[in-house]
C-alpha positions in Angstrom: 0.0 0.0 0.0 3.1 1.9 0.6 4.5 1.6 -2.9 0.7 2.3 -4.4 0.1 5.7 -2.5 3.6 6.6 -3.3 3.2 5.9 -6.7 0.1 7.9 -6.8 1.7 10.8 -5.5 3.8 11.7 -8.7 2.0 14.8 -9.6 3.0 18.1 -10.9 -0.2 20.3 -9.7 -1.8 20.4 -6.2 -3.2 17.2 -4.6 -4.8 16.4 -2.0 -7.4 13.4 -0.8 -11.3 12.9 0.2 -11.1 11.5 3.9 -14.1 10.4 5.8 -13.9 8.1 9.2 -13.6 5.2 7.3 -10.5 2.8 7.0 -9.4 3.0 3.2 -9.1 7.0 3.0 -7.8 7.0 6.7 -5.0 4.0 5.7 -4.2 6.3 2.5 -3.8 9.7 4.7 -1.5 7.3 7.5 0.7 5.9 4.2 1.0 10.0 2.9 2.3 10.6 6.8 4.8 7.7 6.7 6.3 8.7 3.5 6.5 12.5 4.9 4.5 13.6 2.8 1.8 16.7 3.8 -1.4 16.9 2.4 -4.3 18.7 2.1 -7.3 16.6 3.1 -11.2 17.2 3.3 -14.7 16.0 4.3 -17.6 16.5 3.2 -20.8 17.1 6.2 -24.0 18.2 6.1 -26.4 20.7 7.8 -28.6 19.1 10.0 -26.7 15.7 9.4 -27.4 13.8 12.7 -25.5 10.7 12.6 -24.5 11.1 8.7 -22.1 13.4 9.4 -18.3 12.2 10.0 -16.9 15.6 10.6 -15.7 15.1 14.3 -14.0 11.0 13.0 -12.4 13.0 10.1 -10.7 15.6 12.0 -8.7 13.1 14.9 -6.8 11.6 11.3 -6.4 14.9 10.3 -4.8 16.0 13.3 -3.2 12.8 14.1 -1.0 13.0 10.2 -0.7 16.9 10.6 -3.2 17.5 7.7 -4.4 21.0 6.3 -8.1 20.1 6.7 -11.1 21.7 5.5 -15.4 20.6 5.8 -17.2 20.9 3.0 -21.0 21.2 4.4 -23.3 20.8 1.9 -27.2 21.9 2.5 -30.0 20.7 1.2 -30.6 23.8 -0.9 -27.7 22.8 -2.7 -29.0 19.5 -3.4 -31.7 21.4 -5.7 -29.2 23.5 -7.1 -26.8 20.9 -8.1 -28.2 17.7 -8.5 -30.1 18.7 -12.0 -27.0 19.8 -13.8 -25.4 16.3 -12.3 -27.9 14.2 -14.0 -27.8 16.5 -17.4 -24.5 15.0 -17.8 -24.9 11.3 -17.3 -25.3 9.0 -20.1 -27.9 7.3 -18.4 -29.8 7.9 -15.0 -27.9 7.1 -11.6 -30.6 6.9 -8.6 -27.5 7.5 -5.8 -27.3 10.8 -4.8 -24.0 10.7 -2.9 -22.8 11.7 -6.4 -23.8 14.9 -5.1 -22.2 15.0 -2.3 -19.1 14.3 -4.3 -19.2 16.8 -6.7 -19.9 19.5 -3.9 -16.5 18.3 -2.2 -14.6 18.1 -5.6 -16.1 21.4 -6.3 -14.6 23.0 -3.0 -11.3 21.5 -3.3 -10.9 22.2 -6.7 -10.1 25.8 -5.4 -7.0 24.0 -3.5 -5.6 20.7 -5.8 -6.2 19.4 -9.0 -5.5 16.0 -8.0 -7.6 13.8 -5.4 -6.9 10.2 -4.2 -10.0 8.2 -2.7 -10.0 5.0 -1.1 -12.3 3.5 -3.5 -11.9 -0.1 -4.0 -10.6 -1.5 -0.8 -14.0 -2.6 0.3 -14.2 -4.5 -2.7 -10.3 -6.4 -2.4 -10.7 -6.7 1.2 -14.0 -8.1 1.9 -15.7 -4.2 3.6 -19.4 -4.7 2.7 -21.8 -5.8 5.1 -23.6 -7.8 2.7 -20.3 -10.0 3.1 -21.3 -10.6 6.8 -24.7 -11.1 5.9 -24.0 -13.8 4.0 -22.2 -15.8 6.6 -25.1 -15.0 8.8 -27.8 -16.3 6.5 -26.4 -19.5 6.2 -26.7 -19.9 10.4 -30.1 -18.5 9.7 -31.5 -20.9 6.9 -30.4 -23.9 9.3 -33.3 -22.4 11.8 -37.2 -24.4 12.0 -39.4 -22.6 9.4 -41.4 -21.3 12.7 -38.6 -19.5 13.9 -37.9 -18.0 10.5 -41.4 -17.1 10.0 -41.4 -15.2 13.3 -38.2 -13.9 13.0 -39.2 -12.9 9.3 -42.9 -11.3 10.8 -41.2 -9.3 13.8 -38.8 -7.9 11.7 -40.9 -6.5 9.8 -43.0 -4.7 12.0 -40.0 -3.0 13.3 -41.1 0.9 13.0 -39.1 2.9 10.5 -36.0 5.0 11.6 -34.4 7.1 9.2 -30.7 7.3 11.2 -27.7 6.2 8.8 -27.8 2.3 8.9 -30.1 2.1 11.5 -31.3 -1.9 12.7 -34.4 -1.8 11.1 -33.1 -0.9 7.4 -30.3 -3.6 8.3 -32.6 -6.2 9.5 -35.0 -5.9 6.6 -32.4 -6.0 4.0 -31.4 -8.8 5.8 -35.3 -10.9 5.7 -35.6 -9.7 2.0 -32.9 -12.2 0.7 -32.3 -14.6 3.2 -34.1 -17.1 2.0 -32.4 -17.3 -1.8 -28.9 -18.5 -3.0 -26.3 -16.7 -1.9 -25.3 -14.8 -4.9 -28.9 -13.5 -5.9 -28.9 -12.4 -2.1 -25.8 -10.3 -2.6 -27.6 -8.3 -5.4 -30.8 -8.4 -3.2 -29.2 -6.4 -0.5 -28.6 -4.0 -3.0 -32.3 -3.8 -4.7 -34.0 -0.5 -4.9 -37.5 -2.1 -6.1 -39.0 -5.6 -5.9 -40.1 -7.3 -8.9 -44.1 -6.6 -7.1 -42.7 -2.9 -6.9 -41.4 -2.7 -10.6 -45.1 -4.5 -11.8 -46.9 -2.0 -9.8 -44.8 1.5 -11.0 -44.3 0.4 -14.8 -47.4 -0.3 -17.2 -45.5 -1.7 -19.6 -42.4 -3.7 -18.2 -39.2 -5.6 -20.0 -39.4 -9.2 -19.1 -35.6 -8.5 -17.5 -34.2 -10.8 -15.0 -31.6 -8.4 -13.2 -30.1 -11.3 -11.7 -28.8 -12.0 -15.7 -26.0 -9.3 -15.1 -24.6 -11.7 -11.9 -24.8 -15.0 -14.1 -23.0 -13.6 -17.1 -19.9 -12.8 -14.8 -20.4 -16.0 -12.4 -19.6 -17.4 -15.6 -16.0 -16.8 -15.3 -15.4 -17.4 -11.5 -14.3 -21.3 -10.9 -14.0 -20.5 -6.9 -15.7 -22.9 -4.9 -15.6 -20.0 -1.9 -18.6 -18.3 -1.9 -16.6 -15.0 -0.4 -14.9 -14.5 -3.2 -17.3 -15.0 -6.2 -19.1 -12.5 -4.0 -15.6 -10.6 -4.0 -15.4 -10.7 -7.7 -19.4 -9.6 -8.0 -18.2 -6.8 -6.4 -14.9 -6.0 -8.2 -16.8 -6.1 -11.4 -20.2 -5.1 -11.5 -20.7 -2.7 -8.2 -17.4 -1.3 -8.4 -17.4 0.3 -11.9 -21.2 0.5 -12.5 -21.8 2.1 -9.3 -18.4 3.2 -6.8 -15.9 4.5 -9.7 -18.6 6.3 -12.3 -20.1 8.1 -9.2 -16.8 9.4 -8.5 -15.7 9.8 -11.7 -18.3 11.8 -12.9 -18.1 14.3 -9.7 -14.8 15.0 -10.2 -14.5 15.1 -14.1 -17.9 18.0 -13.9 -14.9 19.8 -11.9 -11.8 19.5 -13.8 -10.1 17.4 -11.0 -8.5 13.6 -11.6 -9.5 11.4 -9.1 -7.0 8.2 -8.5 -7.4 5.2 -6.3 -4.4 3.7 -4.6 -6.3 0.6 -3.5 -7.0 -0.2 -7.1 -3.1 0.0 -8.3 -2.3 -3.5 -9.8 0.2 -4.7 -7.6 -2.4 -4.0 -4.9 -5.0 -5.9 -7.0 -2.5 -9.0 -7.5 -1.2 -9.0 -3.6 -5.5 -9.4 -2.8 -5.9 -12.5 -4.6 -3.1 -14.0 -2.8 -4.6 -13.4 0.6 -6.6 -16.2 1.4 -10.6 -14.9 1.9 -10.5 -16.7 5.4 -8.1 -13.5 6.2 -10.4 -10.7 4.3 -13.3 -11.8 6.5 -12.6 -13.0 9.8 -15.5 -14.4 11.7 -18.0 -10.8 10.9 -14.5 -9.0 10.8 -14.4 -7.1 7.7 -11.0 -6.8 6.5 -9.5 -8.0 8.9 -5.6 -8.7 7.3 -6.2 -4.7 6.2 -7.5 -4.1 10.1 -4.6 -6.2 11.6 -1.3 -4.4 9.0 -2.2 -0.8 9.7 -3.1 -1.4 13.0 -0.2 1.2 14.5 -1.3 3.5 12.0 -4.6 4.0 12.9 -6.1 6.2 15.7 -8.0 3.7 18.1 -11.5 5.5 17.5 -11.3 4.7 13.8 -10.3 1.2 14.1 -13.2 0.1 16.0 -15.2 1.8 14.2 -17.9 -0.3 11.5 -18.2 0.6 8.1 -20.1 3.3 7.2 -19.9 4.2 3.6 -20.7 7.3 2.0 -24.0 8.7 2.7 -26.3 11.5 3.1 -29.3 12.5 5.2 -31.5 12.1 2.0 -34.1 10.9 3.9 -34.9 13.2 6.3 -34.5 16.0 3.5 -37.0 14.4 1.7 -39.4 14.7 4.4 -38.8 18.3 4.7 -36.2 20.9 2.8 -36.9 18.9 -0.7 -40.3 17.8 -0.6 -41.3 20.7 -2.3 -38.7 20.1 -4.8 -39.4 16.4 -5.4 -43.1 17.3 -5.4 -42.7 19.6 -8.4 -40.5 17.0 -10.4 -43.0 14.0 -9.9 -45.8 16.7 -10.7 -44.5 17.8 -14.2 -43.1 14.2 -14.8 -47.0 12.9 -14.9 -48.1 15.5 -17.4 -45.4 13.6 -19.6 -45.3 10.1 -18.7 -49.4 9.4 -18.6 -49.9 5.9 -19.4 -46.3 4.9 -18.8 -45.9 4.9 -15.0 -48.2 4.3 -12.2 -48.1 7.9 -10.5 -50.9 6.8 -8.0 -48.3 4.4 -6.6 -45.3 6.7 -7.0 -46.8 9.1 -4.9 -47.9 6.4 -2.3 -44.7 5.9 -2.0 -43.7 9.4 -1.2 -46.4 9.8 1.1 -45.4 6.6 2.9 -42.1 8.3 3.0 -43.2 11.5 4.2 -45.7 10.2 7.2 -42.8 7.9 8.8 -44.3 4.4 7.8 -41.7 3.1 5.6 -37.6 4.5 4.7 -38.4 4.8 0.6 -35.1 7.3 0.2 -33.4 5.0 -2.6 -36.9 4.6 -4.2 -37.7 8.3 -4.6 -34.2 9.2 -5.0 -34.1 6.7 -8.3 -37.3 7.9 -9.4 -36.7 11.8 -9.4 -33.1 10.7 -10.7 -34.7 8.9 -14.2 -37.6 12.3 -14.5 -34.9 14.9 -14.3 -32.8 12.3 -16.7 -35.9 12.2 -19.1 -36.6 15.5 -18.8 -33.2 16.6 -20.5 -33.0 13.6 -23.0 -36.5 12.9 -24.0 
């Protein structure tokens, strides 16, 4: 990791890297310290965050490497402004709004460095994801009676709906909602914005489209008999470029800024599929070799810490600062799409949003992502 970073740091213009409290941007700001090299590093926040925000985690590996460190806060007003211009420049609709939360911190440190390293891709080499460990629990779980699982399954879901970051109810649901099928289509189930009932119900007219096709066609090539790491490989070739590296990508090309990834060097990639995946995932240890080599590198309170991920307090906006705004978009996407989509049930899901009964972020986020998309490209 060493070598990578300090390959990565041959630049001729300012750079600097996107740090938030989790292990892969901290382990790249601790490598940048060990070679003596300053940097400049930020994070982005948000007004009104609650537990999204990882401003106060951020700043104890800032001050720990002696970083110039700056918090980017974006606001929900910002969300209005910048979101539309995000989506005119995709070539096809992206439902995850972190990609504005991205191109708000490129945008800031633009003013500082050209150049920005991220610690993209070590989730993916090193076994990060909690759909990892949610794997190795569901196969304790499918060994339970059916009774159990039934009840287990029927008291999950009257859990009440809380909209904190990776709260237990959104974890525990996710959890139900592909339990009970093979392990790879559970993998991509974790990561499902709407059902195949939900997609029926939205769409008049849908594609007969498995979306479990996309896994297949790559399963294809992976002989493993480990389940970790054809999940690993899932990962590292479907979620990773599709989702992880175009969000990222895209932010920081709108803003003139190259974005590199250390963890995704070559001589990184080759060194992960030597370590054996017993090593990536120890017990519900997520990366744990990665945990156990920087260990003297890390400050204590970001070791323990789980994996967060990059997210934003989407859902409590939407209940509030942007319901006007997402109001408006569904409003003059009906007067275009009549007889195409099922707004009675588009706006039941916003209302179930809105009223508490049921965390729909990803839904509505997806849905005012492809109007806005349409809008510009119809």
């Amino acid at each position: 990791l060493i070598g990578s970073v300090k390959r990565h740091l041959q630049s001729e213009v300012p750079l600097g890297v996107f740090l938030s409290s989790g292990l892969d941007s901290t382990s790249i700001v601790a490598m940048m310290g060990k070679l003596g090299q300053t940097t400049k590093t930020y994070t982005i926040g948000y007004e009104n965050g609650k537990t999204y925000n990882e401003i106060d985690e951020a700043k104890i590996v800032a001050k720990k490497y002696n970083t110039i460190h700056s918090d980017c806060i974006l606001k929900p007003k910002q969300v209005e402004e910048f979101l539309p211009e995000i989506i005119r420049h995709l070539a096809e609709p992206h439902g995850d709004w972190t990609q504005v939360a991205l191109y708000y911190l490129s945008k800031q440190s633009k003013k500082d460095i050209t150049v920005v390293l991220s610690g993209a891709g070590g989730d993916e080499l090193f076994a990060g994801y909690p759909t990892l460990t949610a794997s190795k629990i569901a196969n304790l779980y499918n060994k339970l009676p059916k009774a159990v699982k039934s009840f287990v399954k029927y008291t999950v879901n009257k859990l009440p709906t809380c909209y904190n970051r990776l709260s237990f109810d959104f974890k525990a649901k996710s959890f139900i909602s592909g339990s009970d099928m093979p392990a790879e289509n559970a993998h991509l189930k974790y990561k499902e914005i709407f059902s195949d009932d939900e997609r029926q119900k939205i769409l008049y007219n849908i594609l007969e489209q498995n979306p479990f096709d996309v896994y297949k066609q790559h399963l294809k090539n992976v002989a493993d008999e480990k389940l970790l790491n054809r999940l690993l490989y899932l990962d590292l070739n479907v979620f990773l470029p599709d989702c992880v590296l175009q969000v990222t990508d895209m932010a920081t090309i709108m803003n003139s800024q190259e974005c590199r990834v250390p963890f995704l060097d070559l001589e990184m990639i080759n060194l992960s599929e030597k370590i054996p995946v017993d090593l990536k995932l120890r017990g519900l240890t997520t990366k744990y070799i990665l945990r156990k080599a920087l260990k003297e590198f890390l400050p204590d309170e970001i070791a323990k810490l789980p994996k967060k991920g990059l997210a934003m307090p989407t859902s409590f906006w939407l209940q509030n600062e942007l319901k006007k705004f997402t109001d408006e978009i569904i409003s003059e996407a009906e007067s275009r799409n009549r007889g195409m989509f099922n707004f009675n049930y588009i706006k039941q899901i916003q209302r179930e949003h809105t009223e508490g009964k049921r965390d729909n972020t990803r839904k509505i986020t997806c849905l005012i992502s492809f109007f806005l998309w349409q809008k510009f490209y119809q």
